[in-house]
C-alpha positions as CSV (number, residue, x, y, z in Angstrom):
1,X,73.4,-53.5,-102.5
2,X,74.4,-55.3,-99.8
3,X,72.6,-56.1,-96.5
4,X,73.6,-56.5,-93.5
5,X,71.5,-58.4,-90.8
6,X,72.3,-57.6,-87.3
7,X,71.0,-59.0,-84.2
8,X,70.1,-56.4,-81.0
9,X,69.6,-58.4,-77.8
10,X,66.5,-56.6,-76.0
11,X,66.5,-58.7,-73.1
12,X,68.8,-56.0,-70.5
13,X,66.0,-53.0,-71.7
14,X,62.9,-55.4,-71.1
15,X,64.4,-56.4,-67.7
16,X,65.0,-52.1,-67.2
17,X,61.4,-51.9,-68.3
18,X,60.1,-54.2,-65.7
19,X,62.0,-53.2,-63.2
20,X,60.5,-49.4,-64.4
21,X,57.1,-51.1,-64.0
22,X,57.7,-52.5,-60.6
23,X,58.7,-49.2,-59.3
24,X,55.3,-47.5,-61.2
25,X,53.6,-50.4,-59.6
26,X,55.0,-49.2,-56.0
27,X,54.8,-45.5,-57.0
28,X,51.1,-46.2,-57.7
29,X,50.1,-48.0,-54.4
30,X,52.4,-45.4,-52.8
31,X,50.0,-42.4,-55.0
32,X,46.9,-44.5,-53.6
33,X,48.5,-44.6,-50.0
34,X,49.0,-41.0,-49.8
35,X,45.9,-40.2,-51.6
36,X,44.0,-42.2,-48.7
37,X,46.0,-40.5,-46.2
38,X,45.5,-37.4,-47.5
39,X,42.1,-38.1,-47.5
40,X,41.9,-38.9,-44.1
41,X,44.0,-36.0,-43.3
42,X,42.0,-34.0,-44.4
43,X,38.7,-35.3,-43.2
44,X,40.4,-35.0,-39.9
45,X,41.1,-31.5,-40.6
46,X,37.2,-30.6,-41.7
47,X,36.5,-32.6,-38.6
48,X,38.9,-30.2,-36.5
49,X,37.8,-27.0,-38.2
50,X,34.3,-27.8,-37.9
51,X,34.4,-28.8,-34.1
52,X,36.5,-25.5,-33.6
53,X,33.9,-23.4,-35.4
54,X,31.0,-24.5,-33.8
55,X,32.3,-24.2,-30.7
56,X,33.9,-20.7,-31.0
57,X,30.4,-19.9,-32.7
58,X,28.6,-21.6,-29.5
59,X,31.2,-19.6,-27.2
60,X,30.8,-16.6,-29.1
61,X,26.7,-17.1,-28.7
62,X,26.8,-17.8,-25.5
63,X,28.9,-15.0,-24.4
64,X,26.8,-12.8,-26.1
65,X,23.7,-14.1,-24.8
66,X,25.1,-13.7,-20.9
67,X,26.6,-10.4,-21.9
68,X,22.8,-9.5,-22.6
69,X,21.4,-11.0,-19.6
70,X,23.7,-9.5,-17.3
71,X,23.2,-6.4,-18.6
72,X,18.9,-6.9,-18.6
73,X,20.0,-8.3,-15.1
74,X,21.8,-5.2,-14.0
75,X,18.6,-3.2,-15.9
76,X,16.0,-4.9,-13.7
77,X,18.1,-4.5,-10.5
78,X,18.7,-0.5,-10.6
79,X,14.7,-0.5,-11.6
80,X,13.8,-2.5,-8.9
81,X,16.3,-0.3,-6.5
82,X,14.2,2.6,-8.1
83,X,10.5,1.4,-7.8
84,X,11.6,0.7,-4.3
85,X,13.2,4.1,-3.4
86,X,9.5,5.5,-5.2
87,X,7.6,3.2,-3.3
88,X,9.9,4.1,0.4
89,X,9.0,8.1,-1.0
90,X,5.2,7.5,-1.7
91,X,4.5,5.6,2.1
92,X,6.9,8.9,3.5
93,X,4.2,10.7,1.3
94,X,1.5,9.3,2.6
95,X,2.8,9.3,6.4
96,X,3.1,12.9,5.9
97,X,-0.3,13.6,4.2
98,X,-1.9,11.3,6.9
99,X,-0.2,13.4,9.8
100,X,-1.3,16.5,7.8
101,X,-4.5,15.4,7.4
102,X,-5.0,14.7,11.0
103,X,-3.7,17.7,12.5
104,X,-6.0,20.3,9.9
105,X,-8.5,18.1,11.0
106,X,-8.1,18.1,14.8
107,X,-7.1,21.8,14.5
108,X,-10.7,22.6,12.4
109,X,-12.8,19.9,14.8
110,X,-11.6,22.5,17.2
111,X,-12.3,25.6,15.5
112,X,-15.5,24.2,14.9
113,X,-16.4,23.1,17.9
114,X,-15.2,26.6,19.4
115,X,-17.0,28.1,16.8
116,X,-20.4,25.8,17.8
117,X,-20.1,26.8,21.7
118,X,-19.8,30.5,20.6
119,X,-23.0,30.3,18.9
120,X,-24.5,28.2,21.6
121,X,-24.2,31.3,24.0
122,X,-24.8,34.3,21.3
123,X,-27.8,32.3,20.6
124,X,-28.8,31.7,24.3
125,X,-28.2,35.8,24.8
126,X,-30.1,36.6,22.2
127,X,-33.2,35.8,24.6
128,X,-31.4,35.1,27.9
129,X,-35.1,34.8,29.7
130,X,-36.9,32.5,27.5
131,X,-33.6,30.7,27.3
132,X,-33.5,30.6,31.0
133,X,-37.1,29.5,31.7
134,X,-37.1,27.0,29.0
135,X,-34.0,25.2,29.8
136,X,-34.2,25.7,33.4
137,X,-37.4,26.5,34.4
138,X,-39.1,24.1,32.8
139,X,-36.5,21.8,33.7
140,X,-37.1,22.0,37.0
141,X,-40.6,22.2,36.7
142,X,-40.8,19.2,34.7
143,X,-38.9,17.5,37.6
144,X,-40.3,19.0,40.7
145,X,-40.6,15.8,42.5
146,X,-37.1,15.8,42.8
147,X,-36.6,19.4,44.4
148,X,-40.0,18.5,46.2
149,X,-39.6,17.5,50.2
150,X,-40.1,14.2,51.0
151,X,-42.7,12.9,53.3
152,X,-43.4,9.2,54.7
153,X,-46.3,7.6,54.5
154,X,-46.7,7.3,58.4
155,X,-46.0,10.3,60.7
156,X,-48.3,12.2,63.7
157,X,-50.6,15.1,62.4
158,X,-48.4,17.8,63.9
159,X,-45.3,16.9,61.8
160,X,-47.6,16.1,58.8
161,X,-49.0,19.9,59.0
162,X,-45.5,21.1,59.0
163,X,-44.2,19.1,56.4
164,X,-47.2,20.1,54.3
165,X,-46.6,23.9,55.0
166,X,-43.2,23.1,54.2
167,X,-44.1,21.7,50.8
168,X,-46.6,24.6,49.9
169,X,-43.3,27.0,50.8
170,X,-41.4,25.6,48.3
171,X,-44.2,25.0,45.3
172,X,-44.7,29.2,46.0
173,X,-40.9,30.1,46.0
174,X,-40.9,28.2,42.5
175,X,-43.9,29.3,41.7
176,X,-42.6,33.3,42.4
177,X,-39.2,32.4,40.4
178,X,-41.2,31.2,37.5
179,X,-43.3,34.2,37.3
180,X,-40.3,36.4,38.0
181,X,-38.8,34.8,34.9
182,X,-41.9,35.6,32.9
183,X,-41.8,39.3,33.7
184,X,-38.5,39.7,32.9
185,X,-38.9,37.8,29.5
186,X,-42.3,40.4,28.7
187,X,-40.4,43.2,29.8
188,X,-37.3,42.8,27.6
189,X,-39.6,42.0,24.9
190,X,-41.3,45.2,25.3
191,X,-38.1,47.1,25.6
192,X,-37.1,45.3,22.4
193,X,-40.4,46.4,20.8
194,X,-40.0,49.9,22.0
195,X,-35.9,50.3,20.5
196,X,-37.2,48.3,17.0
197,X,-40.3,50.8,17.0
198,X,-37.8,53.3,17.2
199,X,-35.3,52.6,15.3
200,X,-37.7,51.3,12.1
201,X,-39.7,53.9,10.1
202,X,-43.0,53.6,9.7
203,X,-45.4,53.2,6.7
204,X,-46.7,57.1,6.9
205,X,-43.5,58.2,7.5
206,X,-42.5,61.3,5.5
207,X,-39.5,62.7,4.0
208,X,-38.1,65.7,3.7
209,X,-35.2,67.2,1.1
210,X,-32.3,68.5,3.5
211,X,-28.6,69.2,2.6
212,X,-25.8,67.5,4.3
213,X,-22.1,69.2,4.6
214,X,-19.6,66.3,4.2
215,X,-15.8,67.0,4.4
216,X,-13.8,66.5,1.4
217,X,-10.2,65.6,1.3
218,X,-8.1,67.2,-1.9
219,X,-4.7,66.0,-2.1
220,X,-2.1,67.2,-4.8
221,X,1.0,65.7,-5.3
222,X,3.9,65.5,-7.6
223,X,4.6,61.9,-8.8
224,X,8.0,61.7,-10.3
225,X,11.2,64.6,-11.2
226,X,9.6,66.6,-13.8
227,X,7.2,68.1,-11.5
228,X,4.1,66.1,-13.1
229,X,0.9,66.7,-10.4
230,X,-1.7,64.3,-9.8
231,X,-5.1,65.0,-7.5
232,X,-6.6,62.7,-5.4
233,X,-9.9,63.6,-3.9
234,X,-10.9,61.3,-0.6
235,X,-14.5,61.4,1.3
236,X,-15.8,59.6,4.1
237,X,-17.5,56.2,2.9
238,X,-19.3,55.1,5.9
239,X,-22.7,56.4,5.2
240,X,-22.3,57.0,1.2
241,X,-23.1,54.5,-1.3
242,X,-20.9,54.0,-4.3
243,X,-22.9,55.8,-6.7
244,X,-22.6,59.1,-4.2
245,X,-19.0,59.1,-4.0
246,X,-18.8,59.5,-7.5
247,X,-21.2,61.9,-7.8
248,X,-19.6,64.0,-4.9
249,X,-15.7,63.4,-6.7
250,X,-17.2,64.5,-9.9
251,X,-18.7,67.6,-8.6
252,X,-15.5,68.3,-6.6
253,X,-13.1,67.7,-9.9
254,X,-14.2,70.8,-11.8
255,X,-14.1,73.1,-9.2
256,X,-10.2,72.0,-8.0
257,X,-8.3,74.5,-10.6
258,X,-10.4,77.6,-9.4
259,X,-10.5,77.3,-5.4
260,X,-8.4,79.9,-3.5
261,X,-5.6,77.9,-1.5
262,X,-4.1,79.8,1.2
263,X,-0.5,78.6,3.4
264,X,-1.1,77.9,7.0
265,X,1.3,79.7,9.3
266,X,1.6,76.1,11.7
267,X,0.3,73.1,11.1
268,X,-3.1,72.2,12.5
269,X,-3.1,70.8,16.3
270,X,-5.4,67.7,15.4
271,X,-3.4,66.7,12.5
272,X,-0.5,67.1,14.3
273,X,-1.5,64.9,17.2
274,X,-3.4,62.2,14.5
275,X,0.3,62.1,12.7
276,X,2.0,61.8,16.3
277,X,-0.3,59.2,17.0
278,X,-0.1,57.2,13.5
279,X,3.9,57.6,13.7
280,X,4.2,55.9,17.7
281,X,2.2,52.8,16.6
282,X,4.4,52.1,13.5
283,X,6.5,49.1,13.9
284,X,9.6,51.0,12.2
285,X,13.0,52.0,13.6
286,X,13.4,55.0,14.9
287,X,15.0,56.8,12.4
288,X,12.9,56.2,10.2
289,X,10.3,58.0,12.6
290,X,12.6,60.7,13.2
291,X,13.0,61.3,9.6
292,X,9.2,61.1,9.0
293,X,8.7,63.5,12.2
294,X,11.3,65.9,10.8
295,X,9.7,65.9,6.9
296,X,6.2,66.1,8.2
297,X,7.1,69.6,10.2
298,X,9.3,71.0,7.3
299,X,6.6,70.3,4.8
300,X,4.2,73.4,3.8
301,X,0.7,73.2,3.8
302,X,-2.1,74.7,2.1
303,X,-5.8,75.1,2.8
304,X,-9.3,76.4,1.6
305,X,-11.4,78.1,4.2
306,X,-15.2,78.0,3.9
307,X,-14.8,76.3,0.7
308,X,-18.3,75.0,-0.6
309,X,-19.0,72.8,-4.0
């Protein structure tokens, strides 16, 4: 078999693959320059980013924090502007209560005091001479040496008699006023003793049964369309207790139904002039009067004669 031998110079593809390994050499310290500057690129971007965030978070906080303090700002200003409209309303309050005050008070002090002074003088003419001796009488009396005429200490007999005469003149005229007052006081008081003796019963006084005729008053009416009547029965209350005016309207009651009522040809002259008098007093217009003058004459009345319950 036969051989052949050949020889391949490698030289041209070792110098390629150098040349290939110089440029991986470069391609790597190029790789390890980017990756440094990426590196710091990046860095520089976190950096950025970060700085940005906290301060759009800051900004963001701190808008939100003056947002709510303006607004507990404008809160405490429109409650402040309100305690002190309240407060302006409480001392207008109180101005007006004070002036209130004063004026019920001033106008009652018055009243009062009116009142006082009228009592003063009912009470003093209760007993006008007792009140008279012993506020003025005795007044005087207790004070004569002041109403008393003087004398000095040195003067000729003739004058002295004179002024003594003069003196005893007017001790007597008080004397006669003070024993004028006394018989007026004892006789009042006996005329006062006489009326109360008169007007009081006494302990063995007796009594006797008697019957009394007392007016009665029955009025029928008809209180709505359908001709529905209703009684009222009035008496005089001056001198009847409770208890006899219901004795008197339940004796009077049963008795209504069976009494004979009889029409009146005019209406009585007394009533007439009563209802004449009633209707010019009124404070009402006149045609109201007229009307009421005008229904009281067309109106019919009925009466019971010699009518006893």
């Amino acid at each position: 078999m036969a051989t052949f031998n050949y020889t391949v110079d490698t030289q041209p593809m070792a110098n390629q693959i150098g040349s290939v390994s110089n440029h991986l050499k470069g391609t790597t310290t190029a790789v390890v320059a980017m990756q440094t500057a990426v590196v710091l690129a990046e860095e520089k971007a976190a950096d950025h980013v970060c700085k940005n965030v906290n301060k759009g978070f800051f900004s963001l906080i701190r808008s939100q924090i003056s947002q709510k303090a303006a607004k507990a700002q404008s809160e405490i200003d429109s409650l402040l502007m309100k305690l002190n409209q309240q407060r302006k309303q409480l001392l207008a309050i109180k101005g007006r209560l004070e002036r209130d005050y004063n004026m019920i008070s001033s106008r009652y002090l018055k009243l009062f005091n009116g009142l006082n002074m009228n009592l003063k003088h009912r009470v003093y003419e209760l007993d006008k001479p007792a009140m008279n001796f012993a506020v003025r009488e005795v007044e005087k009396v207790s004070n004569r040496t002041k109403y008393l005429t003087a004398t000095v200490p040195v003067t000729q007999l003739e004058s002295l008699a004179v002024s003594q005469k003069i003196v005893a003149s007017n001790v007597k005229y008080r004397g006669m006023k003070v024993i004028g007052s006394m018989t007026k006081f004892l006789s009042d008081m006996y005329a006062q003793k006489k009326l109360t003796d008169r007007i009081l019963l006494s302990a063995d006084s007796t009594f006797e049964n008697t019957t009394i005729s007392l007016p009665v008053v029955i009025c029928e009416y008809n209180f709505d369309r359908f001709n529905n009547q209703n009684t009222d029965i009035t008496i005089q209350t001056t001198e009847l207790n409770k208890q006899t005016q219901t004795a008197i309207k339940n004796a009077v009651i049963p008795v209504v139904d069976i009494m004979q009522w009889r029409k009146e040809a005019e209406i009585n002259r007394e009533v007439k002039s009563e209802f004449n008098k009633i209707l010019s007093t009124t404070n009402t217009s006149q045609r109201v009067k007229d009307m009421a003058n005008k229904l009281f004459l067309a109106n019919n009345y009925q009466t019971v004669k010699n009518q006893q319950v």
